[in-house]
C-alpha positions in Angstrom: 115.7 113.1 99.4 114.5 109.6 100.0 116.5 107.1 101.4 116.3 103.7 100.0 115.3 100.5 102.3 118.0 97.9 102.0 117.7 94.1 103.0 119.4 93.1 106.4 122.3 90.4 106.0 120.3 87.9 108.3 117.4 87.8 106.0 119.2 86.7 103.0 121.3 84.3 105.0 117.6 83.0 106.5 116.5 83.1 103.0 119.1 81.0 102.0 119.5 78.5 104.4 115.5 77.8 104.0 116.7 77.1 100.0 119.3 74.8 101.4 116.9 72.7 104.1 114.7 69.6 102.4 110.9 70.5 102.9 108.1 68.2 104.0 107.5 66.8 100.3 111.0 66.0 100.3 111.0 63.5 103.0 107.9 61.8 102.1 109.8 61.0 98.9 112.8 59.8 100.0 111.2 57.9 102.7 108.6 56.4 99.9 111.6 55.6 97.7 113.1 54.0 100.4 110.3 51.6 101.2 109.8 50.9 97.4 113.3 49.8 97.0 114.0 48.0 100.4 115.3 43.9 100.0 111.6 41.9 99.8 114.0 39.8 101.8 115.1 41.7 104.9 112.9 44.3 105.5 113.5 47.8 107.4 113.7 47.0 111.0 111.1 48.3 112.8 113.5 50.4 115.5 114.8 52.3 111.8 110.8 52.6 111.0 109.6 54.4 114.1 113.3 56.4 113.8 111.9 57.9 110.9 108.5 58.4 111.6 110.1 60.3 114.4 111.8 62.1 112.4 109.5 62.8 110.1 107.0 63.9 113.1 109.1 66.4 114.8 109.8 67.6 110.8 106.4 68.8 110.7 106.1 70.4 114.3 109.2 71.8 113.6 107.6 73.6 110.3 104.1 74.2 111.8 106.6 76.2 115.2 108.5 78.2 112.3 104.8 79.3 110.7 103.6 80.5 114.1 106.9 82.2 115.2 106.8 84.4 111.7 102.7 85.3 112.1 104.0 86.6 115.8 106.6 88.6 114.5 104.5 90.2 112.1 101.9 91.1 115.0 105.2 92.1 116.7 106.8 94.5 113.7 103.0 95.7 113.2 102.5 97.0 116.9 106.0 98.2 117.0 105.3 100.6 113.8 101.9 101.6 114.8 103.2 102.6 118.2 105.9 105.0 116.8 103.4 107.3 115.7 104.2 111.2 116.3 107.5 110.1 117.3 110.5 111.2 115.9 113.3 109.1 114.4 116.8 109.0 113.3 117.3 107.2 110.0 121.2 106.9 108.6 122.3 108.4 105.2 124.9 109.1 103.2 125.5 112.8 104.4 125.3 111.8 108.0 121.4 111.3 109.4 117.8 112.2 108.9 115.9 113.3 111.5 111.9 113.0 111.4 108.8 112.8 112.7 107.0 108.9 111.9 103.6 110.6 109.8 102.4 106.8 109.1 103.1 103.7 109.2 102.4 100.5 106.1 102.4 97.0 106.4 103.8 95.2 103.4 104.8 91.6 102.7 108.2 92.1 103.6 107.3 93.6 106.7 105.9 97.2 108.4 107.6 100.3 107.0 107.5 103.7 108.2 107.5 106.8 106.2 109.3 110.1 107.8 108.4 114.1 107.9 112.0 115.9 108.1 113.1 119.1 107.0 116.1 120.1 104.7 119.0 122.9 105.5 116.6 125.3 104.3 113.6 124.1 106.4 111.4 122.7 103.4 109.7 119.5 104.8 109.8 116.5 102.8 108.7 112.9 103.2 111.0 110.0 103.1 108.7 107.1 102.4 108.8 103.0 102.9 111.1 103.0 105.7 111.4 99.5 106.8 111.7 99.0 111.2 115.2 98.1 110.9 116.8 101.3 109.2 115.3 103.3 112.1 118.7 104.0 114.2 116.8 105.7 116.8 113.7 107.2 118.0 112.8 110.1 120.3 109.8 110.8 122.2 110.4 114.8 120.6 112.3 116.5 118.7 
């Protein structure tokens, strides 16, 4: 009986709210539309010029600190899986929870999974496979 890995709330939310921000490209646009249409006449003062360059500046170091933080957490989720090797954890399901022994551990694009070794009522073993971190409700050092 394999349990099926379900997105957490906070990534869709994350995934939504980076739909909703305005990227890189954007700004350059807006800004270069902005130039483009400014009065010949009176020009942007120069205090609203740096403001945006500013702006535009700690844009980009803001993006380049968001790339660096998810390349950590991915080192992070990959050291976490590989060190619960041989160990055994509780995963939830609908008849209460699954009990197993972590047999290996993946690394996909949506992050490290983990794939179980339990054993039904009747003490068959089966897998449960593609586990991601987050379902993992607990973990034991035995059984």
């Amino acid at each position: 009986m394999a349990v099926p890995p379900i997105s957490s709330v906070s990534d869709i939310q994350n995934t939504q709210q980076m739909s909703n921000n305005l990227g890189q490209d954007d700004f350059i646009k807006l800004f270069m539309s902005q130039l483009k249409a400014q009065d010949p006449l009176e020009p942007v003062n120069n205090q609203d010029f740096l403001a945006q360059m500013a702006q535009f500046s700690l844009l980009e170091s803001s993006r380049m600190t968001n790339e660096e933080l998810a390349r950590v957490r991915q080192i992070v989720d990959s050291t976490q899986g590989v060190g619960l090797m041989g160990k055994f954890a509780e995963v939830p399901s609908g008849s209460g929870t699954v009990l197993g022994e972590v047999v290996s551990v993946g690394f996909t694009s949506a992050g490290t999974v983990v794939s179980l070794k339990a054993k039904d009522n009747n003490g068959e073993e089966f897998y449960i496979n593609d586990l991601p971190l987050t379902s993992l409700s607990r973990v034991f050092s035995g059984e």
